[in-house]
C-alpha positions in Angstrom: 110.6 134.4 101.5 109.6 135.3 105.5 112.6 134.9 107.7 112.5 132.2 109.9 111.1 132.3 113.3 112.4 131.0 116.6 111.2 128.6 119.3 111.0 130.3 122.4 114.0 129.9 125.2 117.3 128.6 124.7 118.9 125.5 123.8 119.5 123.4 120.0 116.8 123.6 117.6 115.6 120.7 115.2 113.5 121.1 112.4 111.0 119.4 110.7 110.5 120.1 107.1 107.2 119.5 105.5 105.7 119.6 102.0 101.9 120.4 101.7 100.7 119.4 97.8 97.3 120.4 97.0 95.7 120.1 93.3 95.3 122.7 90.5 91.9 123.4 88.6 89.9 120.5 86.7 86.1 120.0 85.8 83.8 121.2 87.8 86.5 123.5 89.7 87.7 125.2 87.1 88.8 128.7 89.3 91.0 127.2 92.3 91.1 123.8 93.4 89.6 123.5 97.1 92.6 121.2 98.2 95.1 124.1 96.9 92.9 126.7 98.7 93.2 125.1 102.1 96.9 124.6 101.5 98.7 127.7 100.4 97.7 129.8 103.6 100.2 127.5 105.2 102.6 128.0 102.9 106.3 129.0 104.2 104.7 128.9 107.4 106.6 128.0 110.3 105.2 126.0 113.4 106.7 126.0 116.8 105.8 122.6 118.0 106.4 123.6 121.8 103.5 125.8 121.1 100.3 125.7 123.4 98.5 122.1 123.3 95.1 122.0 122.2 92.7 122.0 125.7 89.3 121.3 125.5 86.8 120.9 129.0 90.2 120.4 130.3 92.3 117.8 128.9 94.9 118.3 126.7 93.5 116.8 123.2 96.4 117.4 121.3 100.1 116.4 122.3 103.5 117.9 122.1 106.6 116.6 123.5 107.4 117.3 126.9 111.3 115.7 127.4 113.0 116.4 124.1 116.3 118.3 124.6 115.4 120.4 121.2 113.0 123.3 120.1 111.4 121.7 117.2 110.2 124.0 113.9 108.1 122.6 112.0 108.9 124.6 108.3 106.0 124.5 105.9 105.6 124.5 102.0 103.1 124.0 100.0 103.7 122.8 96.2 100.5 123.0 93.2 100.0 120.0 91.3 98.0 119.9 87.7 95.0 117.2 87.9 97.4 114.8 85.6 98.8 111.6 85.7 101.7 112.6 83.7 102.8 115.8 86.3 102.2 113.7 88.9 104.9 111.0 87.4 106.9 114.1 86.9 106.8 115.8 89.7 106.0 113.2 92.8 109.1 111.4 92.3 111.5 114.2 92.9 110.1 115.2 96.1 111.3 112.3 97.5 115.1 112.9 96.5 117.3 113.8 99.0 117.3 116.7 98.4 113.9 116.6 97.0 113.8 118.3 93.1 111.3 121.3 92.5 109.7 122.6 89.6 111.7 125.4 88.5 108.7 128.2 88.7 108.7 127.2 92.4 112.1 126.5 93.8 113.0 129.7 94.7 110.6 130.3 97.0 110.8 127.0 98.8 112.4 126.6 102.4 116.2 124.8 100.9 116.8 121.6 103.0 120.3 120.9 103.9 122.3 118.3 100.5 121.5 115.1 102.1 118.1 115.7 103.6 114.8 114.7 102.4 111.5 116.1 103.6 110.4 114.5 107.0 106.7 115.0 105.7 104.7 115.3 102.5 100.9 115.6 103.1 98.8 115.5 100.3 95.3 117.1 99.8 92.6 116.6 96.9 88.9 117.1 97.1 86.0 114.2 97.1 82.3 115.3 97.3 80.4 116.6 100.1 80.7 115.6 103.5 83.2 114.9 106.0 87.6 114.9 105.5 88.4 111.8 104.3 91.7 110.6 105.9 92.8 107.7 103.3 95.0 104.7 104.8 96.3 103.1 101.7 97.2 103.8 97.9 96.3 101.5 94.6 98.8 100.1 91.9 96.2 99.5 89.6 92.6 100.2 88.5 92.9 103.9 87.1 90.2 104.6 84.1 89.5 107.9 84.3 90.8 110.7 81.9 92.4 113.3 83.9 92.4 117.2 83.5 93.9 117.0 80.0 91.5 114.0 78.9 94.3 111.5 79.2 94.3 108.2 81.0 97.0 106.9 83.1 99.7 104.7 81.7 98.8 101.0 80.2 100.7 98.3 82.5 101.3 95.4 80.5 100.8 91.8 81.8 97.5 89.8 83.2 94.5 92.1 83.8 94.2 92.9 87.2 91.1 91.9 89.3 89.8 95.4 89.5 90.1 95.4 86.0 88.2 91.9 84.8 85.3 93.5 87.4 85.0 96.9 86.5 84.5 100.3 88.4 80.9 99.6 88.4 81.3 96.4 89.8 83.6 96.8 92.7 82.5 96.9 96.0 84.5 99.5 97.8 84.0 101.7 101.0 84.8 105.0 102.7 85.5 104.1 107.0 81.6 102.1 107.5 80.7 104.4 104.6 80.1 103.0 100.6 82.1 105.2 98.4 79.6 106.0 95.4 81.0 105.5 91.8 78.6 108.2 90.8 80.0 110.6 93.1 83.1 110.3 91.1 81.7 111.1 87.7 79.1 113.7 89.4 82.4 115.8 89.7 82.4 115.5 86.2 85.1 112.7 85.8 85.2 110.6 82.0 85.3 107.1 82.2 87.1 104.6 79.9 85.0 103.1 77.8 85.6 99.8 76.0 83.0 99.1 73.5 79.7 97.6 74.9 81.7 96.1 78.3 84.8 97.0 80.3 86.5 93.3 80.5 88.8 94.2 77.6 90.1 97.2 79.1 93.8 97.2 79.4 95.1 97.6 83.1 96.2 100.9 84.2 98.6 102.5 86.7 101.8 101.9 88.0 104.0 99.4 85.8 107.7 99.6 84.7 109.5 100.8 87.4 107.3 100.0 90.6 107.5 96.1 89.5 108.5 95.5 93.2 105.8 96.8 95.1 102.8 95.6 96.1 99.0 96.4 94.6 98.4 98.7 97.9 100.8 100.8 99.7 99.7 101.8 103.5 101.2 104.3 105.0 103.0 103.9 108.5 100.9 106.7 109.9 98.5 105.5 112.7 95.3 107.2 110.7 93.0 105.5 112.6 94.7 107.0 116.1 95.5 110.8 114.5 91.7 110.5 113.3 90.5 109.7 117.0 93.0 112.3 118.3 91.6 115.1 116.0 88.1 114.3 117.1 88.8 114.7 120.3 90.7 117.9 119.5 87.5 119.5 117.7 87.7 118.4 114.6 84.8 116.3 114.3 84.0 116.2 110.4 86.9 113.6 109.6 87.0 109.7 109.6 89.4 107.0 107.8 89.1 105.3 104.4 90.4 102.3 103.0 89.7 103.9 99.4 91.3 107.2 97.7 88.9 106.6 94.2 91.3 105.1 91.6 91.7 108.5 90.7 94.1 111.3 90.7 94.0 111.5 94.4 94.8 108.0 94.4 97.9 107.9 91.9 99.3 110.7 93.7 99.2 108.8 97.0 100.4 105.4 95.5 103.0 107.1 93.7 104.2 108.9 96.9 103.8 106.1 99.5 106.1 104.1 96.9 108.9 106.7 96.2 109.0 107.1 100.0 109.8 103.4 100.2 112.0 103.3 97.1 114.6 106.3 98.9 113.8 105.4 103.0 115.9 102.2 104.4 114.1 99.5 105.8 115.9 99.7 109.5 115.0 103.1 109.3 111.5 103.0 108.8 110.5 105.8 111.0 113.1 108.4 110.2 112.1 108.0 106.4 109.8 110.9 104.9 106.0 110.0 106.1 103.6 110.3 103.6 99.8 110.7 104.1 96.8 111.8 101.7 93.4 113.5 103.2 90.4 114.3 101.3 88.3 117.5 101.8 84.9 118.7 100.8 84.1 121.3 97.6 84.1 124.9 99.7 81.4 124.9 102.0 79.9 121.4 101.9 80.0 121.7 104.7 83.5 122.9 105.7 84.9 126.1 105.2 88.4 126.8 103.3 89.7 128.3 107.1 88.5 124.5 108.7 90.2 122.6 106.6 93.2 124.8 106.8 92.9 124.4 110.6 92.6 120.3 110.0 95.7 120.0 107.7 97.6 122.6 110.2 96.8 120.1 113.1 97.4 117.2 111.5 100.8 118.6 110.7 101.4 119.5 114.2 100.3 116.0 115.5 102.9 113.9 113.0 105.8 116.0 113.4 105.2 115.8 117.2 105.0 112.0 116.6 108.3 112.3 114.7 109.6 114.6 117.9 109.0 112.0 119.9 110.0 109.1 118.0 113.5 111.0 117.8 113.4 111.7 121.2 113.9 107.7 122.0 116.3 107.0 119.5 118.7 110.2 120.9 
């Protein structure tokens, strides 16, 4: 593990500590995942947040606090998940323990958190199809029908069919920002649908169930996307926008699953000192980003939450 660098000048230090997830291999990117490629350059990286801002004709595009009493480190890690419902009911969960549980093959190489801390952030990253980084708002309970990685589906939740699920994916009108989010997109990356005989309306639903009785069919997460997505354009980063739908997928799960255990171990009068959660798509390699562009986008998105949270601790000090 690389030792741990310092914020310049004197005075106390507070960290941020923030967990990166990216996904392993599955269909039609069989070699490396391009989520997990943009994500393990950053791993064990550590961020100075009073850092130079990012300028452009001028104007400072990206902010860092200016009156906080600390040197704030941001202290990255970056964690591989399998393209399966079942890890990611495994493994999702724990990372929101305080302290957050790691897979064994990984935990030694990990930045330790202190007994009774959580992560302030964990940002995950999957791929969509070509185009633009997708910066998803909001999670789903329900509604997942495709086999994952290992040609399983996700678990059968037991009780009325949900609306997605009396429609069918075909059927549902869904969208990306102003942009329609294309089922055959989904199974052009090679995806396998459930299939239910001649129609879909006997299809069991699928998705969260025991356990996550409590909370609600979507999750948003307390991020301002649709401000961090105006901030990064301004910054440079122009191939990004919001969406109100992660693809009943893998993607999707994940989020949900996260966006809910963040909820299940945060307290309510606390809400912004609980571990953030937020979930951005990215492009195969090269359609049309490059692995080193999104690896600049999820570094700056980094630095603009953790300032946020810099800030927001700044008020409350």
């Amino acid at each position: 593990m690389p030792a741990l660098s310092t914020a310049n000048g004197g005075g106390e230090e507070g960290v941020f500590n923030v967990l990166l997830t990216g996904f392993g291999p599955f269909q039609n990117h069989t070699a490396e995942n391009p989520s997990w490629l943009a994500v393990k350059p950053l791993h064990n990286v550590v961020i100075p947040l009073d850092s130079d801002p990012v300028v452009i004709d001028g104007q400072v595009v990206m902010r860092t606090p200016t009156t906080s009493s600390k040197h704030w480190l941001v202290k990255i890690s970056a964690l591989e998940i399998p393209v399966e419902y079942e890890a990611v009911m495994d493994t999702v969960p724990k990372l929101h323990l305080r302290p957050p549980v790691l897979p064994d093959e990984v935990k030694d190489d990990f930045y330790p958190l202190p007994p009774d801390k959580g992560y302030d952030f964990i940002f995950h990253v999957g791929v969509a199809g070509r185009g633009p980084l997708r910066m998803e708002k909001l999670g789903h309970k329900l509604g997942y029908y495709m086999k994952d990685a290992a040609g399983k589906l996700a678990p059968i939740v037991k009780g009325p069919p949900s609306e997605f699920g009396r429609r069918g994916i075909e059927d549902t009108d869904v969208s990306v920002g102003e942009q329609p989010l294309q089922v055959g997109e989904r199974l052009g990356l090679g995806f396998e649908m459930e299939n239910a005989g001649d129609s879909y309306s006997a299809r069991p639903s699928r998705g969260f169930g025991v356990g996550y009785e409590k909370f609600s069919d979507e999750i948003y997460t307390d991020i301002d996307v649709s401000r961090l997505v105006y901030d990064l354009r301004n910054s440079g980063i122009e191939q990004i926008y919001s969406s109100m739908d992660a693809g009943h997928y893998i993607c999707d799960f994940t989020y949900y699953c996260s966006l809910a255990e963040s909820k299940r171990n945060g307290k309510p009068y606390e809400k912004d000192r609980n571990t953030q959660v937020l979930f951005v798509h990215c492009p195969p390699v090269g359609q049309p980003l490059t692995t080193e562009e999104v690896t600049e986008a999820i570094r700056r998105i980094v630095f603009w939450v953790c300032s946020e949270l810099a800030e927001i601790h700044d008020m409350a000090v």
